[in-house]
C-alpha positions in Angstrom: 37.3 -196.5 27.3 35.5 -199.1 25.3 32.4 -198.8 27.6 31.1 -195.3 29.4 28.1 -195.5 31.1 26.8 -192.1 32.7 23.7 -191.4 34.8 22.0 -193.9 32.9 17.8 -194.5 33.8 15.4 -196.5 32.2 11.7 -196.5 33.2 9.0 -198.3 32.1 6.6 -196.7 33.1 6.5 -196.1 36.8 8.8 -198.6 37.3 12.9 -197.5 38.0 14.4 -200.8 35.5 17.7 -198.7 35.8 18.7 -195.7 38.3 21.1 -193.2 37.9 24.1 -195.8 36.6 27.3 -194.8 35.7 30.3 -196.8 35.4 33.3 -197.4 32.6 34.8 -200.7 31.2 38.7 -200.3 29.8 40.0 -202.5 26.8 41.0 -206.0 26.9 39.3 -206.5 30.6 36.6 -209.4 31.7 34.3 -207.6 33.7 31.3 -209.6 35.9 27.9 -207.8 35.7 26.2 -209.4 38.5 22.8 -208.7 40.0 19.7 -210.5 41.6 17.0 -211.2 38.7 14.8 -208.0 38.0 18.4 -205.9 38.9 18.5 -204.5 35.6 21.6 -206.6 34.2 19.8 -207.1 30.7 18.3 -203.6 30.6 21.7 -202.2 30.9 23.3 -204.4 28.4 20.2 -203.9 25.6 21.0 -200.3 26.0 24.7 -200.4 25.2 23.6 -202.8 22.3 21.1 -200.1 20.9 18.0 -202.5 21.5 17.0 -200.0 24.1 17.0 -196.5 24.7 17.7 -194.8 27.8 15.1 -193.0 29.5 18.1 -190.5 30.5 21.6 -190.3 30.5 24.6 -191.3 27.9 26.7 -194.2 27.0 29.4 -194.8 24.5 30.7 -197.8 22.9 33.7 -197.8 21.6 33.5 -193.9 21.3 30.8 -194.0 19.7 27.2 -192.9 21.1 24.5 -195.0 21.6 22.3 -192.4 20.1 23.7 -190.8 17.1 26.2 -193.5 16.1 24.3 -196.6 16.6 24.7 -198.2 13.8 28.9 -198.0 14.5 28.3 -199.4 18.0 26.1 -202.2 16.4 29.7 -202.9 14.3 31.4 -202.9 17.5 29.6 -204.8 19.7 29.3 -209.1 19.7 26.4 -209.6 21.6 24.3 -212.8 23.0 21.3 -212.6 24.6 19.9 -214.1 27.4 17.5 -215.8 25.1 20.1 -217.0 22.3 17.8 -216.0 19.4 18.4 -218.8 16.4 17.1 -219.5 13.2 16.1 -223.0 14.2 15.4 -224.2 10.2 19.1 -223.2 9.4 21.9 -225.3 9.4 25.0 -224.7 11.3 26.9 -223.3 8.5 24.5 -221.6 7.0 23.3 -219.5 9.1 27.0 -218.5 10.4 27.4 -217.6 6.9 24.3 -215.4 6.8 25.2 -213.2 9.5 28.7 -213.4 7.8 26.6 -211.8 4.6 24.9 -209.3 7.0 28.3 -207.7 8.2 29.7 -207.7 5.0 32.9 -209.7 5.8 35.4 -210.9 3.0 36.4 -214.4 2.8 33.1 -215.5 4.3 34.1 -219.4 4.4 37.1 -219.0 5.9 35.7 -217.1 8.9 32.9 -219.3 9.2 35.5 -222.5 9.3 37.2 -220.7 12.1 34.7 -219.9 14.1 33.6 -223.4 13.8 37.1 -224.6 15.6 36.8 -221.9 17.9 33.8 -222.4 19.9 34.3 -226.0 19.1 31.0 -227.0 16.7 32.9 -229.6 14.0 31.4 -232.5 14.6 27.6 -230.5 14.5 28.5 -227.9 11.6 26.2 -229.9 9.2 23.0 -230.1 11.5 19.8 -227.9 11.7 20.3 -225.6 14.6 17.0 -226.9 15.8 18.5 -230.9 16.3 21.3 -229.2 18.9 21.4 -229.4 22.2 21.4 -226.0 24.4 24.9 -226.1 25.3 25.8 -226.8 21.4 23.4 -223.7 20.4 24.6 -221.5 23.1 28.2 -222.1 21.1 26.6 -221.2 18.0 25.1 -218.0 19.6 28.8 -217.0 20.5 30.4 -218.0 17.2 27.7 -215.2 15.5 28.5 -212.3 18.6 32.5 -213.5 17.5 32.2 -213.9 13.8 32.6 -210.3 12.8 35.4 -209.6 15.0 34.2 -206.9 17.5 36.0 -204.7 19.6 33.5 -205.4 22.8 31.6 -208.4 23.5 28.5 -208.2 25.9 27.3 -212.0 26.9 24.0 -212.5 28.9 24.3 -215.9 30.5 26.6 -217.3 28.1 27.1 -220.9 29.6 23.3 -221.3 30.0 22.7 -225.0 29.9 26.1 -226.2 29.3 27.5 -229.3 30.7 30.5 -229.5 32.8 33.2 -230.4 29.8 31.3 -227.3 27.8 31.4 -224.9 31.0 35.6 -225.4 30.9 36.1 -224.8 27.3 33.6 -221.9 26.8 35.2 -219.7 30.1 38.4 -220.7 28.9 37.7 -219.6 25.9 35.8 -216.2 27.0 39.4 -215.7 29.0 41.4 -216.0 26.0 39.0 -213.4 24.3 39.3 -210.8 27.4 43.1 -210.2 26.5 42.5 -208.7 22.8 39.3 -207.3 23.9 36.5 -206.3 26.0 34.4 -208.8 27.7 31.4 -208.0 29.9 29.1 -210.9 31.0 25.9 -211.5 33.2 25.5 -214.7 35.5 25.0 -216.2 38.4 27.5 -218.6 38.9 30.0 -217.1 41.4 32.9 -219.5 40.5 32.6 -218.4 36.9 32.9 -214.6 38.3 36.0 -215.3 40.4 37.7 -217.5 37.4 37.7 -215.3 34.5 36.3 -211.7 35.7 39.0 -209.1 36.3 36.1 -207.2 37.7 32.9 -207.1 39.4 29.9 -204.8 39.3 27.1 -205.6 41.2 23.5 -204.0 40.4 20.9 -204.4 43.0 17.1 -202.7 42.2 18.5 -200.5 39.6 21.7 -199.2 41.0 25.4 -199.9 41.3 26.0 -201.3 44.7 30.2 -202.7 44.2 32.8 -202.5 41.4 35.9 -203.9 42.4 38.0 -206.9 42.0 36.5 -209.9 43.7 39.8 -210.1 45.7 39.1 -206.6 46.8 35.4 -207.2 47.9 36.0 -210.1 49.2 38.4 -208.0 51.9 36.1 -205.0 51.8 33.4 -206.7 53.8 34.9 -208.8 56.3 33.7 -207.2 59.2 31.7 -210.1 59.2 33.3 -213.9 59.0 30.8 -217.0 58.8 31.4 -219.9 61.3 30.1 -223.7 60.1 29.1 -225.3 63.3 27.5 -229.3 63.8 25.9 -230.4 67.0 24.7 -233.6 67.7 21.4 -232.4 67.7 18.7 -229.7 67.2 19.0 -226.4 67.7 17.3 -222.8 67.2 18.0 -220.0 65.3 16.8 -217.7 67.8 18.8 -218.6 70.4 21.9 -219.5 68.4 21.6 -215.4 67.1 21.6 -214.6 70.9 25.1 -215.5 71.2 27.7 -213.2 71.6 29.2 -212.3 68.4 26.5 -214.0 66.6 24.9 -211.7 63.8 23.0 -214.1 62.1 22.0 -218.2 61.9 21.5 -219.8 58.7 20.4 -223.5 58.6 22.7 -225.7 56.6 20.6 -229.0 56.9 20.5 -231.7 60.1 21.9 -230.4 62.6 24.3 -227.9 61.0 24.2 -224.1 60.8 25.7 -221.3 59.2 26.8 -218.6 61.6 27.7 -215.3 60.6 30.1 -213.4 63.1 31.4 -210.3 64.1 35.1 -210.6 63.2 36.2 -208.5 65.4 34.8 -210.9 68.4 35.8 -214.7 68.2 32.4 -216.1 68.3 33.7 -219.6 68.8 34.3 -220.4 72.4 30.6 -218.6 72.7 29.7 -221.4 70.6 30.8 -223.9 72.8 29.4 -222.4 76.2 25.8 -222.3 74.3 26.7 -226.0 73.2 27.0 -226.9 77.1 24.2 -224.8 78.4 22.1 -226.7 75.7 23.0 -230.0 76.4 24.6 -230.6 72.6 27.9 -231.4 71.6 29.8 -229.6 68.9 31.1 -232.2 66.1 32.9 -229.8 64.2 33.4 -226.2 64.2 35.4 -224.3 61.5 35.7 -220.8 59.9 34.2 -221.3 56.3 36.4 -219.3 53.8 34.6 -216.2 52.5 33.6 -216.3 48.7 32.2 -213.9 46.5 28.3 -215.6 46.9 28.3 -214.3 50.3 29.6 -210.9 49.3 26.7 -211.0 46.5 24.4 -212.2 48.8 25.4 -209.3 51.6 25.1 -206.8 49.0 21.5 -208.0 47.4 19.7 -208.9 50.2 17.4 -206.8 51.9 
């Protein structure tokens, strides 16, 4: 296993940041750690960088333990923060070639070069880090968690603040990464997830709530299915969650709500009656195909 995480908890303290986690990563997978802010993504993923120590439990990177072979994990792990720490002053290059220095690679321009064509930074290799962009400096942050060639790659938000173009080169190129090695990223952005994650653990408060493929949770909980429904005018949520097979009424803006429904009842011609019996009429009136947000947001909330 590249990553085994077991009975992990981290206090600080009263507070449970982590609670009783466990859970292992194989090689050459791109695995989705998901949560609600506060879950404990970046607690967990300091720990199995060696920022952190656990309050209790083990981990291993790599086969190596976070404890007594920390500075061997440190070797095996790329890792970008949430907050992409830079040496603003530096140039491009130079500071690539620093944290070359600091891992004691050979052939230190040569790496550097290729970094620069991988995360795509030619045209801003000979700028101060401080004149980029974000999106630009989150690229630099991954050339420096790349440069070294590690074995696992932990990313916390790594397309933070990255344009459209940026956001379809840098998951493409994450993707490419996840088949010579391990991958395991934070985010929020669901599409990302189901694009380039083979896998999905979700944290809520501390613990490990799903760990599947998103296929498979998508399937999991569809004992619920969510109806998208438009009259021609008002309604209430109240009395829209009093219909039969109607669990819960979301509203979607104007005159249009976001039903979810027992699928095991078709909700729909219920829909209809209370669209009669209210005096509306129902402009349209469809299933909405179940993603992985609404799985997220099932698991997470309250």
């Amino acid at each position: 296993m590249s990553i085994s995480v077991r009975n992990v908890t981290k206090l600080y303290g009263t507070q449970k940041a982590l609670d009783d986690v466990s859970f292992a990563i194989g090689g050459s997978e791109v695995v989705g750690f998901l949560g609600p802010n506060g879950a404990g993504k970046s607690t967990m993923m300091k720990i199995l960088t060696c920022f952190l120590p656990p309050s209790s439990g083990d981990a291993e990177v790599c086969g190596f333990d976070i404890r007594e072979k920390s500075m061997d994990v440190r070797r095996s792990v790329g890792y970008l923060p949430e907050h992409n720490p830079l040496y603003t002053d530096m140039y491009v290059r130079e500071y690539l070639e620093f944290v070359a220095r600091i891992f004691k690679l050979k052939n230190v321009a040569a790496r550097v070069k290729e970094m620069i064509g991988t995360v795509g930074l030619e045209r801003e290799q000979h700028k101060k880090i401080g004149q980029l962009s974000r999106g630009y400096r989150q690229r630099v942050g991954l050339a420096q968690a790349l440069i070294h060639e590690p074995r696992v790659l932990i990313l916390d938000e790594p397309t933070s603040g990255l344009d459209p173009n940026q956001l379809e080169e840098v998951r493409g190129l994450i993707k490419r990464i996840g088949r010579e090695r391990t991958v395991m990223l934070s985010t929020h952005i669901m599409q990302e997830v189901e694009a380039i994650c083979d896998r999905v653990i979700i944290i809520d408060r501390g613990r490990i709530v799903a760990d599947d493929t998103a296929r498979t949770l998508r399937s999991a909980t569809r004992e619920r299915e969510v109806l998208e429904v438009e009259f021609d005018g008002p309604a209430d949520a109240a009395a829209l969650e009093r219909i039969a097979g109607v669990l819960k009424a979301e509203h979607a803006g104007g005159h249009r709500w976001r039903l979810a429904a027992d699928s095991t009842t078709d909700a729909r011609p219920a829909v209809f009656q209370f669209a009669v019996d209210q005096g509306l009429k129902v402009l349209t009136l469809q299933k909405a195909e179940r993603g992985l947000e609404d799985v997220f947001k099932e698991l997470t909330r309250s």
